[in-house]
C-alpha positions as CSV (number, residue, x, y, z in Angstrom):
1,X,28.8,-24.6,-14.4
2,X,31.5,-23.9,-11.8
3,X,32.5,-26.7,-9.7
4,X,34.7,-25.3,-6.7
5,X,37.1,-26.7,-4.1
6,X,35.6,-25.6,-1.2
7,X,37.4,-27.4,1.2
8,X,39.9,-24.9,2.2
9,X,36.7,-23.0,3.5
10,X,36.1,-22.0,7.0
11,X,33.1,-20.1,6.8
12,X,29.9,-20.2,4.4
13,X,28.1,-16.8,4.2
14,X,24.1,-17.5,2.7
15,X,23.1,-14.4,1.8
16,X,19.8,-14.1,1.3
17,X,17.6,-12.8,-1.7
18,X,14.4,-13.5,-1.7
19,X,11.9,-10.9,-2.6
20,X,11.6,-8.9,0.3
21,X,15.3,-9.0,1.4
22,X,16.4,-7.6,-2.6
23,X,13.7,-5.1,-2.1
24,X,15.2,-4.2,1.2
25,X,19.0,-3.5,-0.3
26,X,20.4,-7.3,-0.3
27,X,22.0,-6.6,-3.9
28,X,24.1,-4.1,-2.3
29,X,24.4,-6.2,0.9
30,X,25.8,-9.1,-1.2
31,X,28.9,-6.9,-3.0
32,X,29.3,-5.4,0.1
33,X,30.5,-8.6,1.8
34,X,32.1,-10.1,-1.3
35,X,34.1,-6.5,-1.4
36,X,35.2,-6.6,2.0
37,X,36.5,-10.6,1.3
38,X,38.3,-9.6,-1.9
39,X,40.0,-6.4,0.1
40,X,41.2,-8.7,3.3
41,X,42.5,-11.6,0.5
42,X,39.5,-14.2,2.5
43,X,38.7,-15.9,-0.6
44,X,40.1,-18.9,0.4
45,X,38.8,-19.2,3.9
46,X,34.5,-17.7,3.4
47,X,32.8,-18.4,0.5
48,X,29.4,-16.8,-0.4
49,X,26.3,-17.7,-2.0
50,X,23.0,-16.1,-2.7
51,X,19.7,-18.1,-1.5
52,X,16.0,-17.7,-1.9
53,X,13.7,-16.4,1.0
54,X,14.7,-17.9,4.6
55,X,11.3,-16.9,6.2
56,X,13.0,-13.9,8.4
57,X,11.4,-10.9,6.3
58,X,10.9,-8.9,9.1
59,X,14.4,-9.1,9.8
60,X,15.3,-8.1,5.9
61,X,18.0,-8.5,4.7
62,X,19.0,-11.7,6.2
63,X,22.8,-13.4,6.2
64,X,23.2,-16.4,7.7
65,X,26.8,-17.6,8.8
66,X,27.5,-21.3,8.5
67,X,28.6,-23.6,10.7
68,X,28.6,-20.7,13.4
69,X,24.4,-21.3,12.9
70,X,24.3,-17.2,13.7
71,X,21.6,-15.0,11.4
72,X,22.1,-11.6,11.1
73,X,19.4,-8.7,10.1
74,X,21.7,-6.3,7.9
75,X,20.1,-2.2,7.3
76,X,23.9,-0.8,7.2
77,X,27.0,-1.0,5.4
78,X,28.7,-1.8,8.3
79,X,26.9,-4.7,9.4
80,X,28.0,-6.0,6.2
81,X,31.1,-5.1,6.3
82,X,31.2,-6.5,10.2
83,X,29.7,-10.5,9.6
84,X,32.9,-11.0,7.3
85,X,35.3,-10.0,10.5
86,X,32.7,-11.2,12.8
87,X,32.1,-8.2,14.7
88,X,28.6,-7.6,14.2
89,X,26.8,-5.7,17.4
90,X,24.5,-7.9,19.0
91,X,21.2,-5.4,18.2
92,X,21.9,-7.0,14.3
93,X,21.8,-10.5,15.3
94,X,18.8,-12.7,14.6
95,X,19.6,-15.8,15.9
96,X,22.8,-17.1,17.9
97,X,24.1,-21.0,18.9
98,X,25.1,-21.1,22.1
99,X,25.8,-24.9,23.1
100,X,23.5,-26.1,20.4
101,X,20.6,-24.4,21.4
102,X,19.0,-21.6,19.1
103,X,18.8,-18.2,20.9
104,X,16.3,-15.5,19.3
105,X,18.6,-12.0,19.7
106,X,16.9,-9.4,21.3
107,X,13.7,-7.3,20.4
108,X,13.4,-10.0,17.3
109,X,10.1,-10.8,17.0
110,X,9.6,-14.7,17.4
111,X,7.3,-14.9,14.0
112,X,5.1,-17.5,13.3
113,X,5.1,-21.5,14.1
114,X,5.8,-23.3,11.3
115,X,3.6,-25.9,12.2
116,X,0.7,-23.5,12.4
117,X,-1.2,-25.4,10.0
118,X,-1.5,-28.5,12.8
119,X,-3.3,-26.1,15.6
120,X,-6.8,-24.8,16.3
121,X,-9.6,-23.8,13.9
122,X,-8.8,-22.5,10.6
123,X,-9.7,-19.0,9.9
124,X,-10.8,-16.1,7.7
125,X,-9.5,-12.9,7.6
126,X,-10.0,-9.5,5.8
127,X,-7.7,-7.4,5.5
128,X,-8.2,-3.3,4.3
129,X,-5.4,-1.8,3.1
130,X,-5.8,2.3,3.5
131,X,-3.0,4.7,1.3
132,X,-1.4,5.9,4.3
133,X,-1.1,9.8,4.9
134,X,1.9,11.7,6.2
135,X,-0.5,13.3,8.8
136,X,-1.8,10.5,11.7
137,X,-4.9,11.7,11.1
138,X,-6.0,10.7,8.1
139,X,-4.5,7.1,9.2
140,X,-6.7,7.0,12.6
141,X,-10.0,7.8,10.0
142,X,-9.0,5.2,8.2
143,X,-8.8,2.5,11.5
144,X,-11.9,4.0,12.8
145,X,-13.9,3.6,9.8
146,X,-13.1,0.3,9.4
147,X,-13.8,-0.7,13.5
148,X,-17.4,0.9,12.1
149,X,-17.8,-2.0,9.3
150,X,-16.8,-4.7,12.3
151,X,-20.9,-5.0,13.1
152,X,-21.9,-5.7,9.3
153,X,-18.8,-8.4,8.3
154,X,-19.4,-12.1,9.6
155,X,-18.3,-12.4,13.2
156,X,-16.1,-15.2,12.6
157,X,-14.1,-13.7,10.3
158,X,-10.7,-11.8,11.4
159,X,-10.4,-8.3,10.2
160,X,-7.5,-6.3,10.1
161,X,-6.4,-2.8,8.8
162,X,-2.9,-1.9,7.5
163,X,-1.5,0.9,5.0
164,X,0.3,0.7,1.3
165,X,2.7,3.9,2.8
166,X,3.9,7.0,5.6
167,X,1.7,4.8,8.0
168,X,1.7,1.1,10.1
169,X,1.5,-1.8,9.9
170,X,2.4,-2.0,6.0
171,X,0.8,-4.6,4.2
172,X,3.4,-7.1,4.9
173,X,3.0,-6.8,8.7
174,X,-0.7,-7.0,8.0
175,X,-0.7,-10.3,6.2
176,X,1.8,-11.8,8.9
177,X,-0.6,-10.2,11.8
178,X,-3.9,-12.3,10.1
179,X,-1.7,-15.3,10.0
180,X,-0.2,-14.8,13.5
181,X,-4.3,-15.1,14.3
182,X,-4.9,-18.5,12.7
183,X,-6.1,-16.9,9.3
184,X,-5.5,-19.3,6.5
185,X,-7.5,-17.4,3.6
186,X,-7.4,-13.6,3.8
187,X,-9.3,-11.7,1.6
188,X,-7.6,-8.1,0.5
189,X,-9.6,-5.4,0.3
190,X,-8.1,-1.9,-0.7
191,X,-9.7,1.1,-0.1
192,X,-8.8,3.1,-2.9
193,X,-10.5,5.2,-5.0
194,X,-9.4,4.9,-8.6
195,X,-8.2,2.1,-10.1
196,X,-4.2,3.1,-11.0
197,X,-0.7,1.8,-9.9
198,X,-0.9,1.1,-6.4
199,X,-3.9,-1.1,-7.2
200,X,-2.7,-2.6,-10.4
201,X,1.1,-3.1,-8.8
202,X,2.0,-2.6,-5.5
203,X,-0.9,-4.7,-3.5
204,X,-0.5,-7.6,-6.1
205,X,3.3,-7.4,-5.5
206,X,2.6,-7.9,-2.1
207,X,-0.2,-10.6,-2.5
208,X,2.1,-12.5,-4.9
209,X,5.2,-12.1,-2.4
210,X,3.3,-13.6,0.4
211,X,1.6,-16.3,-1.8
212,X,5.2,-17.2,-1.8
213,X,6.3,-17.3,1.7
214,X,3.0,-18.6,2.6
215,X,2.0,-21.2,0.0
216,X,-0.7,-23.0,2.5
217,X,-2.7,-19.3,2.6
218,X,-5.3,-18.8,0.1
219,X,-5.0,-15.4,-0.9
220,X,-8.5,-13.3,-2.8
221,X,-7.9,-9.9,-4.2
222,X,-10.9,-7.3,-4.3
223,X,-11.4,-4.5,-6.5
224,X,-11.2,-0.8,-5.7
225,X,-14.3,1.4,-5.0
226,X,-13.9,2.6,-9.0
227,X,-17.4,3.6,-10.2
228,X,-20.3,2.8,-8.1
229,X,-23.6,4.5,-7.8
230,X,-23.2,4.8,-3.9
231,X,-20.3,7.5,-5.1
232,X,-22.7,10.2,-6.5
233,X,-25.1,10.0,-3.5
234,X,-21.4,10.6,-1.4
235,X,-20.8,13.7,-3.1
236,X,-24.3,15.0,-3.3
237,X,-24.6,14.7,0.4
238,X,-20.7,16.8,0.7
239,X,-22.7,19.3,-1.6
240,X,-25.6,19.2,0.9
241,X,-23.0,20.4,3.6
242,X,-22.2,23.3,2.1
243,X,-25.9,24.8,1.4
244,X,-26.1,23.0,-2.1
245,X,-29.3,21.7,-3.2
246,X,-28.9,19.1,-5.9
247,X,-32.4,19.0,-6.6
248,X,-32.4,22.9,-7.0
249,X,-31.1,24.6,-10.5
250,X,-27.8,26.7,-9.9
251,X,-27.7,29.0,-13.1
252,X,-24.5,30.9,-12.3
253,X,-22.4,27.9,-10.0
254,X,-20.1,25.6,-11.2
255,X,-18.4,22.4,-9.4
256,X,-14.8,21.6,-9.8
257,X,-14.5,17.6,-9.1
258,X,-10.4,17.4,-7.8
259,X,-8.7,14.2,-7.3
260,X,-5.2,13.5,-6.3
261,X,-4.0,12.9,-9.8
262,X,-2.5,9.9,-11.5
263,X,-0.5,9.7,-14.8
264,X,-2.6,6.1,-15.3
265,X,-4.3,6.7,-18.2
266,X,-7.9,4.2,-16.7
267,X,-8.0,5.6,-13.7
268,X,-7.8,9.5,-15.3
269,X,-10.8,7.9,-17.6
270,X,-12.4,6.3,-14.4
271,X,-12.6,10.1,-12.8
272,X,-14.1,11.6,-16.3
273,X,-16.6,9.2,-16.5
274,X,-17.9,9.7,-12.9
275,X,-17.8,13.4,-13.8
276,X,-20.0,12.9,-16.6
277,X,-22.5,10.8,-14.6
278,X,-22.4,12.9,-11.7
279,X,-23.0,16.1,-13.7
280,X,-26.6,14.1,-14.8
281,X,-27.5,14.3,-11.3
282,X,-26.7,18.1,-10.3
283,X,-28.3,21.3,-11.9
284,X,-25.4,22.8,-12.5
285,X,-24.5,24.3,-16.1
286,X,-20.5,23.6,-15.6
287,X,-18.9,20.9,-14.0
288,X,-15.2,20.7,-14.9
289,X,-12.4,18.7,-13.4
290,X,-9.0,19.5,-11.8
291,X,-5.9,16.9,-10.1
292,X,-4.1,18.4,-7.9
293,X,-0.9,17.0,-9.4
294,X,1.0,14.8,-11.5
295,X,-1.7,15.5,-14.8
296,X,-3.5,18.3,-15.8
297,X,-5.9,20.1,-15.9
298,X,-4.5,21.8,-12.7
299,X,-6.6,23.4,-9.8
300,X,-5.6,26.8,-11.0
301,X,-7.0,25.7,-15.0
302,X,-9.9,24.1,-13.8
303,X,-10.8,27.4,-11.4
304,X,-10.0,29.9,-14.4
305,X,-12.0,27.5,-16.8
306,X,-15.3,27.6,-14.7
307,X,-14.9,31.4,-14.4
308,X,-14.1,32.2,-17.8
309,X,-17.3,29.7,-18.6
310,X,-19.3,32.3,-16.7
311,X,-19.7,31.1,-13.2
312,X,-20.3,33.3,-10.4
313,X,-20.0,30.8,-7.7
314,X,-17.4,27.8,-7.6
315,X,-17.9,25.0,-5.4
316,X,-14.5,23.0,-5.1
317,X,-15.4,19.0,-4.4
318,X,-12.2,17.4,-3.6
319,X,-12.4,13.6,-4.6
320,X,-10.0,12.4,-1.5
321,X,-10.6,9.8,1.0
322,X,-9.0,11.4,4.1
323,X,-7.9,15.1,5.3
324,X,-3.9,15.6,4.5
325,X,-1.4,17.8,3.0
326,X,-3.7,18.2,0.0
327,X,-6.7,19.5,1.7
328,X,-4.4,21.9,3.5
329,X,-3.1,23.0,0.9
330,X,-6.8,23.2,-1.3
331,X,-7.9,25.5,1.8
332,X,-4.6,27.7,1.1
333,X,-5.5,27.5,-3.1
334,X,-9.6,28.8,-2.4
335,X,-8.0,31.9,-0.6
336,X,-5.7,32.9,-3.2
337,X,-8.3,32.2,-5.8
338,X,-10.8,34.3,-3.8
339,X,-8.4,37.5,-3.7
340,X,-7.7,37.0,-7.3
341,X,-11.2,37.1,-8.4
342,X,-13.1,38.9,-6.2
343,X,-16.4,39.0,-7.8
344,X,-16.7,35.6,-7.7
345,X,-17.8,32.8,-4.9
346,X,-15.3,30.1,-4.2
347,X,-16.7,27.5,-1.5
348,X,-14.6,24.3,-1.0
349,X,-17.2,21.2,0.0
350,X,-15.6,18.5,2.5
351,X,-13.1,15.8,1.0
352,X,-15.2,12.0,-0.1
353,X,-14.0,10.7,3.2
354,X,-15.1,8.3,4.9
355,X,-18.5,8.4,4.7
356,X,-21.2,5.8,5.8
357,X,-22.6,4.9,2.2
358,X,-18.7,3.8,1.5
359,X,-19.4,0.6,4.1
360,X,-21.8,-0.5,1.3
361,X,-19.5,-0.5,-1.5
362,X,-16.5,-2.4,0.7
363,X,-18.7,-4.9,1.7
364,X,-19.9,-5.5,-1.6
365,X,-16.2,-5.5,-2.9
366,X,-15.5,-8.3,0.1
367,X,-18.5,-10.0,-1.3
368,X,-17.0,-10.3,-4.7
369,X,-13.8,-11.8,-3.2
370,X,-15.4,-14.4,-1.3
371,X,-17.7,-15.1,-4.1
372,X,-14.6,-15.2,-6.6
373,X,-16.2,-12.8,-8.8
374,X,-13.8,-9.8,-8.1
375,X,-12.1,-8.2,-10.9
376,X,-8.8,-8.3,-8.5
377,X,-8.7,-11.8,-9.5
378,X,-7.8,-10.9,-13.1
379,X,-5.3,-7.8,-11.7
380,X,-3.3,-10.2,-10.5
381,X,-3.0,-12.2,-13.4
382,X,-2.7,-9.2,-15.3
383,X,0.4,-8.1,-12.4
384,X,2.1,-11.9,-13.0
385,X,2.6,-11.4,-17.1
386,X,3.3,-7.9,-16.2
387,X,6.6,-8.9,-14.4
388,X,6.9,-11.5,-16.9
389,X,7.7,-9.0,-19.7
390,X,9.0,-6.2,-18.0
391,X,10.1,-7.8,-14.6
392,X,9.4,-5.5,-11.0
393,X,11.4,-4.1,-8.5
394,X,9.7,-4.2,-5.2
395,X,9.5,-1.8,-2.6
396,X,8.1,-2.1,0.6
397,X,6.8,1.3,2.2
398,X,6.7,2.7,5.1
């Protein structure tokens, strides 16, 4: 181990990188400064070392500058380059020392007491996390259908709403909002239909992150909707909409069941299998499946398959929780396919949505959390020997 003289040293630069902050960029941030050190021959006079989290993650990726006491939030390779000449503006600084008092630098957010855990009532919280959609949207379904839920989850509990991407707050800001509250157990929730990546990665990532930062919360994981019996009577009713009567044979229709797509190989088997169970429960002699990216069959193969399996009538039954791009771009898909084959019937049913028989299956999911009989419990155990053997990069969205 190398044992250096330091005491030619001026300044001591703590650079941090934690989780969040090396998610953030900090790798870079760190060579950046060491560069600019190296290139002005400082070596003698600032030394560096990496740290682990400094509890500013909102302020990712932190650098603190000792004995100065000043902490700096770092997005640019400038501010990096600047806390080595100490020039940095004042928008980047965090914290400053001005006759040994602590100042918090403007339009920093002053985060939570650290002795939290000594004042008022201890709390629950629950906290949906939605996709997130480019459009707003989909995001404000999402917020109002959870306000909906408020009436049917125990009063006392705290409930927030945040977003995995494209929308705020992310799930970060979510878990430091239910602590900001006085949670100290929050119970995650995603709403998400198929069991895949974000689900198996990115919320446990998050969950595990903040276990860290926050070792007096106690943290539950639920499971996704996945199959549930409340799904079929979803769809039949989007069916309903559209003039379909379940309960009615349709000879000559067919219903092409379209998710989003995923290359995860359980949650593509997930979305057959409620195929097969929902084609028990409509009269329908064809019932095929289509993604609308990433695996196949395609739309366009799952249209031409129905037709050339005889159907006159096509009734498209998008599998997505809220309007978006996608559905925009179904609409555009049912037109084309409608000028291409004229003789035949294309009708596109709403998207899943957000539809009241989903409460049931959320609440039942919360139930499992509280009641410690979720299957997220063993997704995160299943995300820890993950990054065990293959290690994980994390990314926060936005």
């Amino acid at each position: 181990m190398t044992t250096w003289n330091l005491l030619p040293m001026q300044r001591h630069l703590l650079i941090c990188n934690g989780a969040t902050c090396m998610g953030a960029g900090a790798e870079e941030v760190t060579q950046q400064i060491r560069e600019e050190i190296r290139i002005n021959n400082l070596d003698e006079v600032i030394h560096t070392s990496r740290t682990r989290c400094n509890g500013r993650c909102k302020d990712k990726c932190v650098v603190i500058d000792y004995p100065k006491g000043t902490w700096y939030s770092v997005q640019q390779h400038e501010t990096a380059k600047a806390i080595v000449h100490e020039k940095v503006s004042e928008e980047n600084i965090i914290y400053s020392m001005e006759k040994g008092e602590r100042l918090l630098g403007k339009n920093r957010v002053k985060g939570i007491e650290k002795n939290r855990e000594r004042k008022g009532k201890k709390q629950t919280a629950v906290l949906f996390v939605g996709h997130g959609s480019r459009l707003e949207a989909g995001n404000e379904e999402v917020r109002r259908f959870v306000k909906k839920m408020y009436s049917r989850i125990d009063p006392k509990f705290i409930v927030e709403t945040c977003f995995l991407e494209f929308a705020s707050p992310n799930i970060e800001d979510g878990i430091q909002l239910c602590i900001e509250r006085g949670a100290n157990e929050i119970h995650v929730i995603p709403i998400i239909l198929l069991h895949a990546g974000h689900s198996k990665l990115h919320i446990p990532a998050e969950i595990e992150e903040a276990k860290e930062q926050f070792p007096d919360i106690r943290f539950t994981y639920g499971q996704t909707i996945g199959i549930h019996d409340e799904i079929f009577e979803v769809l039949k009713s989007r069916l309903q909409e559209v003039g379909f009567d379940p309960s009615v044979k349709h000879e000559d229709t067919a219903i092409l069941l379209i998710a989003r797509g995923s290359s995860d190989l359980d949650a593509k088997g997930d979305f057959y299998e409620i195929s097969r169970k929902f084609s028990e429960q409509v009269n329908v002699p064809i019932l095929e499946c289509a993604f609308m990216g990433i695996t196949t069959p395609t739309v366009e193969q799952g249209i031409a398959r129905c037709i050339e399996l005889g159907a006159k009538k096509v009734i498209m039954l998008p599998y997505f929780l809220f309007t978006g791009i996608l559905m925009e771009r179904m609409g555009r898909m049912a037109k084309e396919f409608s000028k291409q084959n004229p003789t035949v019937e294309i009708q596109i049913a709403n998207y899943f949505g957000y539809h009241p028989k989903l409460q049931n299956i959320l609440l039942e999911r919360l139930q499992q959390a509280i009641d410690g009989t979720s299957t997220g419990i063993q997704d995160l155990e299943n995300f820890r020997k993950y990054v065990e053997e293959h290690g994980y990069e994390h990314h926060h969205h936005h």
